[in-house]
N, C-alpha and C positions, 0 to 999 in steps of 0.2 A: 408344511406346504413348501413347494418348489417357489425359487426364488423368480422364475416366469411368471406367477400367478398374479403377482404382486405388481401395479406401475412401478416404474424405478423413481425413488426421493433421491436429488442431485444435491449436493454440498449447497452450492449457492447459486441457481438458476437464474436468467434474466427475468425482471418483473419488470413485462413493460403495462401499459393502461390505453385511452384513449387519445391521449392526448397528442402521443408523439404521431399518430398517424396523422394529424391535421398539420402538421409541420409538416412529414412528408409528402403531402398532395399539395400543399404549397408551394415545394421545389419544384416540385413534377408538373405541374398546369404552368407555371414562370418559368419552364427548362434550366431552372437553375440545379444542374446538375453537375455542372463543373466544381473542381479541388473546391474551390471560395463562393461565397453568396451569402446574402443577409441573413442565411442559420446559423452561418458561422461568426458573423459579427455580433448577432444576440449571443449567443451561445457563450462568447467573451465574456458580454456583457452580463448576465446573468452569472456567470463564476464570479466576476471581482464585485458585483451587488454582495450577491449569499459570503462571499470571502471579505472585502468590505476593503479590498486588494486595487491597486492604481492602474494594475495590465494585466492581458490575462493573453496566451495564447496557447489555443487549442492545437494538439499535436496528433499524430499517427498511432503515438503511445505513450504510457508511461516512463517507459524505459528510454524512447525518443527525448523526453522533457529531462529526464535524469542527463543525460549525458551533453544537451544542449545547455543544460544549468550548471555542469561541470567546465564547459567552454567558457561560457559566462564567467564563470569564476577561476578561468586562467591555466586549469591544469592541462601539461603536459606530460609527453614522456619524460620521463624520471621522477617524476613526482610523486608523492605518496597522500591517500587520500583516507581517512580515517572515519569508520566505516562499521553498524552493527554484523556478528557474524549471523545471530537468529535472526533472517530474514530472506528473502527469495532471491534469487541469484541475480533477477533482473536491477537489484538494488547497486552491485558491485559492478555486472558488465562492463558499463559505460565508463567506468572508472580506466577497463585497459583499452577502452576502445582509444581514449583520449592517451593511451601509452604509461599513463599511471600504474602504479602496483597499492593495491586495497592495503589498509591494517587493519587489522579484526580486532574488535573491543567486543568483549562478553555481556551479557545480561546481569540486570538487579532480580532477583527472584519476586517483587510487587509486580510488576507493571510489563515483566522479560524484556523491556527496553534496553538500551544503550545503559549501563552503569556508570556513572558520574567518577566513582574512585579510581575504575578500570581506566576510562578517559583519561584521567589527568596521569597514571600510572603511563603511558604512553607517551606523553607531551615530553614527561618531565628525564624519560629513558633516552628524547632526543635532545633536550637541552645537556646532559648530563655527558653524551657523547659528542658532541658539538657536531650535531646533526642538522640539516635544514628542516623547517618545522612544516609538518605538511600543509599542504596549498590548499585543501578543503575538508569540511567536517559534514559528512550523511549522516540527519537524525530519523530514522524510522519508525515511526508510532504501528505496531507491529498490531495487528485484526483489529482496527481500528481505536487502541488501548493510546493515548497520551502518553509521551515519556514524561521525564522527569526534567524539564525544561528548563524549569528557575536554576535548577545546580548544571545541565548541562550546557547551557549556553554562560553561565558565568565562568566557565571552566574556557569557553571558545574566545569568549571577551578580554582572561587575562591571559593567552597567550596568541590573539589580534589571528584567531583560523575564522576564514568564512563559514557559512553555514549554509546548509542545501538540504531542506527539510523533505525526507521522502513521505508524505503522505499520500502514497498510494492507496492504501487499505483503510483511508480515514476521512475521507469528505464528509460532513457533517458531525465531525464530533470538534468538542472544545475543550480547551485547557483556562481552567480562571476566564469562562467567559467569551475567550476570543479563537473564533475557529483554526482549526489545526492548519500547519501548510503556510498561514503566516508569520511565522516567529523568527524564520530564520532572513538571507539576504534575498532567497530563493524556494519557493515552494512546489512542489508536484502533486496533484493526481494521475489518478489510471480510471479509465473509464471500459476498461477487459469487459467479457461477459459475465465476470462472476463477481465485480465491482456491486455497491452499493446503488450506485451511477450506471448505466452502461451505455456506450455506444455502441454497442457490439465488439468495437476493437477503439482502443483512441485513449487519449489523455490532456493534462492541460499543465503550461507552467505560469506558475501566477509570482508577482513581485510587483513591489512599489518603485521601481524606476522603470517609467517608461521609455527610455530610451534604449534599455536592455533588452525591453518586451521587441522595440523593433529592429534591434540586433540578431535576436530571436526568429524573427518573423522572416528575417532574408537568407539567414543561412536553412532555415525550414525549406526553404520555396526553393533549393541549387542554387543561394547567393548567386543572382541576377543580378547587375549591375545595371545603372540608370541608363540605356540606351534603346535606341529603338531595335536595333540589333541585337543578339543571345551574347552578350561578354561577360564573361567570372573570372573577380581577380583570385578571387577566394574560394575555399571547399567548401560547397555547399550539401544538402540533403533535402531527400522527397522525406518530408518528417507531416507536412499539413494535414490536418483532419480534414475529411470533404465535406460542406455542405449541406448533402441526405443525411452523412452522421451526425452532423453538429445538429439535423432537425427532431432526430432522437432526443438526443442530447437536453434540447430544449424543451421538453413535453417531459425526459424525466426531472430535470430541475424542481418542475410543479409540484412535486411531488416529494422532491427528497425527506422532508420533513414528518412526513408519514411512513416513508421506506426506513430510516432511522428508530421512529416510534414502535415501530411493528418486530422490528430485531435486538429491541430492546426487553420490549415485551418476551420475543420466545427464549431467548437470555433467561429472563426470571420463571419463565412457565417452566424450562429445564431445570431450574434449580428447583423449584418447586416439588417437583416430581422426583427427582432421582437425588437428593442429597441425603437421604435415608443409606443408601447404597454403600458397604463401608469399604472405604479402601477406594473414596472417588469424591474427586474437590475437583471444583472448579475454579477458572482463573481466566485469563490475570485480574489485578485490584485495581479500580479506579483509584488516581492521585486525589487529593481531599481538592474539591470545588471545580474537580472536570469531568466532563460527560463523552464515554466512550459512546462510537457511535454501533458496538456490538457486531461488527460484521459477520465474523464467526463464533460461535459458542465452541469453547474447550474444555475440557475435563482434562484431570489430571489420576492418573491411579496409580496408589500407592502398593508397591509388593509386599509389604510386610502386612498388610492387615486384608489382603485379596489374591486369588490366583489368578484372576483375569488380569493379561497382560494387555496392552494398546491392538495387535495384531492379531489376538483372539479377538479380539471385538470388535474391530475390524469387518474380521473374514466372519463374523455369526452377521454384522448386518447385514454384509452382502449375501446372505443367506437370506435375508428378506427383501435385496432387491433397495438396498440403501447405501448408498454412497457415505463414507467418511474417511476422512485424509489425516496422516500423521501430521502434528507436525513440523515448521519449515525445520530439515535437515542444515546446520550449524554450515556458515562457509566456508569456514578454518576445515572442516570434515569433507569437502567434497574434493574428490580429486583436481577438480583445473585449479584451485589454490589451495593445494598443500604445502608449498613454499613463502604464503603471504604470511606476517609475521601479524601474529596473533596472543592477544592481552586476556587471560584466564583461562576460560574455557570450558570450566566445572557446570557453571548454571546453564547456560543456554546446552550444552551436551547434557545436562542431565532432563531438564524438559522432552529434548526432544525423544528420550527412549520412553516417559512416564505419557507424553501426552497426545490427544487423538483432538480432530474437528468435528463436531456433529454439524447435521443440518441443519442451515441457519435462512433460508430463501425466505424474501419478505412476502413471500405469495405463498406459505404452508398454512393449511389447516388447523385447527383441533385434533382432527382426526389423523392429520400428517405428523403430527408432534408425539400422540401418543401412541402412533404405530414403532415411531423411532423408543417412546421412552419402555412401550411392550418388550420392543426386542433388547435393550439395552436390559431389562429387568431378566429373562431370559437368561442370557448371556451370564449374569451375576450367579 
């Protein structure tokens, strides 16, 4: 059959419900339509509740929240910020927006997170040349997988680097207990459309000092100065989530807890199904006593024991009209930082040629799961 025949299954679709519509006719009957209004104040509040977090402010985007949490934490140009390279570009950005230059540290092949040895491999190449130590540490819990937190924040503690936890791809998952996003001085989500979460576009930065959160809060809004007049002493940014989003926002909240359970579930329905398949593992591995929250399902295939490659498989689903993404290409590998100075390289380059994303949307069927695991069987 023609790959027209078929609806198209998206990597990870927005699953909204009932709920968030009653937000939105709330804005709209009260004209609170403008940037701010009480969705956006629950919407805080409702993050640092589920986060368990002292401030919370909803942003424009994730990548918005990265690089305001990099301000937070003082980086400038010349400074260097120390930084997974398996992860989305949006993670690094903000680092040159601030005039910074990224250093890429590789992956542990459990978890493809940030490598603890590789880290300290870094620190210890600046102490060594009597280099200044860089000014902040991005730890990325990569498809919503926990890194390795206990070794790498004790790696950030004995040589005094901030931390700026990017937990974009991870709202609702936990390490030992205590949700992702608050471990470090500074936490993110991304609430994209292909988020766990979605506002359709937006994010949020969560931290226990409040008086960061309103530091936060004024450079978001064009750092407006207290007068009845427009005066900025400071640079400021259109970064604020508006309102109608944050009322999304709050109607998917109600919910997260079953959008986690349900990607969790097709997590194990995948495995279920296609681990017979030889020459195809899945990953990454939960740390022992934390709960990813499964954003995306990945395989990995091995060449020695299968001919199908990630891009044969690829191109056979889109043959049935199915979306799946390699993936994230290493940022030591992309051209805008081929000069950024990069710690291994092997793991996270070798993931990225063996591994592909299936579809993982918390609104898939029975029937949706097994049309993907059909053609995967096919393909083999």
């Amino acid at each position: 059959m023609r790959s027209q025949d078929y609806d198209r299954l998206y990597l990870s679709p927005p699953h909204l419900g009932r709920h968030e519509i009653n937000y939105l006719h709330k804005a709209l009957e009260d004209n609170w339509v403008a940037p701010v209004g009480p969705n956006l104040d629950g919407f805080e509040r409702d993050i640092c509740e589920f986060t368990g977090t002292q401030a919370c402010v909803a942003l424009s985007s994730g990548t918005a929240a990265i690089h305001l949490g990099l301000k937070l934490l003082e980086v400038e140009a010349g400074d260097e910020v120390l930084c997974s390279s398996f992860t989305f570009v949006a993670t690094a950005n903000p680092i040159v927006y601030c005039g910074g230059t990224p250093v890429f540290i590789d992956s542990e092949p459990d978890t493809w997170n940030m490598c603890p040895q590789r880290l300290r491999e870094a620190l210890q190449a600046r102490v060594a040349g009597g280099q200044r130590l860089p000014k902040a540490l991005i730890i990325v819990h990569l498809y919503g997988m926990p890194a390795r937190l206990d070794e790498l924040l004790a790696v950030a503690r004995e040589y005094g680097i901030p931390v700026l936890e990017d937990a974009a791809e991870a709202l609702g998952a936990r390490y030992k207990g205590q949700p992702l996003g608050t471990f470090g001085d500074v936490g993110v989500f991304s609430f994209n459309g292909n988020k766990i979460l979605t506002t359709s576009g937006g994010g949020a930065l969560v931290t226990n000092r409040p008086e960061w959160a309103a530091k936060v809060r004024f450079w978001a809004t064009q750092a407006r100065d207290q007068a009845a007049h427009y005066q900025h002493s400071e640079l400021g940014y259109n970064y604020r989530l508006s309102n109608l989003l944050a009322g999304i926002g709050r109607g998917q909240m109600e919910l997260l807890e079953d959008r986690v359970k349900k990607r969790r579930e097709i997590y194990l329905w995948y495995c279920d199904k296609l681990r017979h398949l030889p020459g195809l593992a899945f990953g990454p591995a939960e740390p022992a006593g934390s709960r990813s929250n499964r954003w995306l399902t990945t395989i990995l295939l091995e060449a020695e024991q299968t001919a199908v490659t990630p891009e044969h498989l690829r191109l056979h689903l889109e043959t049935r009209n199915i979306e799946s993404r390699p993936l994230w290409k290493p940022l030591h590998l992309q051209p805008l930082f081929a000069d950024a100075p990069m710690y291994g390289g092997a793991v996270c380059g070798n993931l990225f040629t063996r591994g592909l994303c299936l579809p993982s949307g918390s609104a898939m069927t029975e029937g949706d799961l097994r049309r993907v695991a059909d053609a995967i069987e096919e393909a083999f």
